[in-house]
C-alpha positions, 0 to 999 in steps of 0.5 A: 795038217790041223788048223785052229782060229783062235778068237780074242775079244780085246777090250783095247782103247785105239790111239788114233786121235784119241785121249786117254780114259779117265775115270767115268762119271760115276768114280770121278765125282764121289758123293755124288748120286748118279744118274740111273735106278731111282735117278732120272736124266735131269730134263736140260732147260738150258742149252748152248751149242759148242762151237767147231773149232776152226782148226780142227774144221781145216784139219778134218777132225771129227769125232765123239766127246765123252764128259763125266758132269757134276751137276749141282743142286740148282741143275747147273753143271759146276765141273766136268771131266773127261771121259773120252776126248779128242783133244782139238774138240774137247774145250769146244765142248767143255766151254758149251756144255758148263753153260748148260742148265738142267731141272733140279733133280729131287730125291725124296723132294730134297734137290741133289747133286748128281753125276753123268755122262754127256756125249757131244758129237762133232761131225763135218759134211753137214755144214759144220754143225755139230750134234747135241745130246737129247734133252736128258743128257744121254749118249748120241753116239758109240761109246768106246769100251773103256774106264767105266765102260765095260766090255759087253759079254758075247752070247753069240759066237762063230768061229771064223774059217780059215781060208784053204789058200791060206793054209796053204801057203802057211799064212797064219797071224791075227787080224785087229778089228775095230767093231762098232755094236749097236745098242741091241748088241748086234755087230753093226759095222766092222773095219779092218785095223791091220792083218794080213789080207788072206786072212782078213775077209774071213775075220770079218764074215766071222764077227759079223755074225756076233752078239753082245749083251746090250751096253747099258750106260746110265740106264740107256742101251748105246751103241759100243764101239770095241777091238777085236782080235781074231787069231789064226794060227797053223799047228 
């Protein structure tokens, strides 16, 4: 009997807990320069630390805020947009980072309007507190593939094996994996979304072993998080 596993790379955003994807940063705010090349992440002078909300503390919900930000000529940020989001966390965030204030940012020596993306990320088992972005804006935390963020080239691949017993018994059908990378492009963690058991180790030890091509986001390597599907299929 031939077998084949069939691999697809899905550039899918997970439901779970998550918003939409707007447009990023760079599309949302027109006219205004972005923050990468010959513009450097504005140096924050300003910072105020978001508040966890309560509800969200009782209810257990963390996780990563994306913001696409407009910021002005005088380095205070003027409108915000959302680029990932978690709807209990997002106005936590919004309400703390339109308090920030950055340097100006000069082109040519004349001060510009310029966009970027912000992450704030909220974590509990540290007492609540919730992490901040370094001081140049950039990201803290895996970004997930998306509206703006585009799907990293694999330059790495090994095909999975298909388990003999599975063939045996005719088991066939595709695992879902969601697959954080880190910013070098390496596969850092893998965890099962659905599949069936038989074939699920194999998906994992297979992707494991990838590559990607680092994610650069205004002129940052970040770590990515993205789904990956993995197909095994009996001829």
């Amino acid at each position: 009997m031939n077998t084949r596993a069939r691999v697809v790379s899905l550039a899918v955003l997970l439901a779970a807990g998550l918003g939409a994807f707007p447009a990023a940063a760079d599309e949302a705010f027109p006219g205004a320069h972005k923050v990468g090349g010959r513009i450097k992440p504005p140096k924050k002078i300003k910072d105020v630390r978001p508040e966890y909300p309560a509800q969200a503390k009782r209810d257990g919900i963390q996780g990563v805020i994306v913001l696409g930000c407009l910021i002005d000529e005088e380095g205070k940020v003027v409108e915000t947009k959302p680029v990932k989001s978690i709807p209990e966390l997002e106005e936590a965030a919004v309400e703390a980072v339109r308090q920030w204030t950055y340097e100006p940012t000069l082109l040519d020596g004349v001060p510009v309007r310029v966009a970027m993306t912000i992450t704030v990320n909220f974590r509990l088992g540290d007492g609540g507190s919730t992490s901040q972005p370094p001081a140049g804006g950039g990201v803290t935390g895996p970004v997930r593939v998306g509206n703006g963020i585009d799907e990293p080239r694999k330059i790495k691949h090994v095909a999975p094996v298909y388990p003999e017993e599975a063939k045996r018994d005719g088991v066939q059908g595709v695992v879902l994996l969601e697959c954080v990378l880190d910013a070098e492009g390496k596969v850092e963690s893998v965890r099962v979304l659905r599949g069936h058991p038989a074939l699920e180790q194999a998906a994992v030890e297979a992707v494991q072993q990838w590559a990607y091509t680092p994610t650069v986001l205004n002129g940052q390597a970040v770590p990515v998080v993205l789904t990956i599907s993995v197909g095994f299929h009996l001829n």
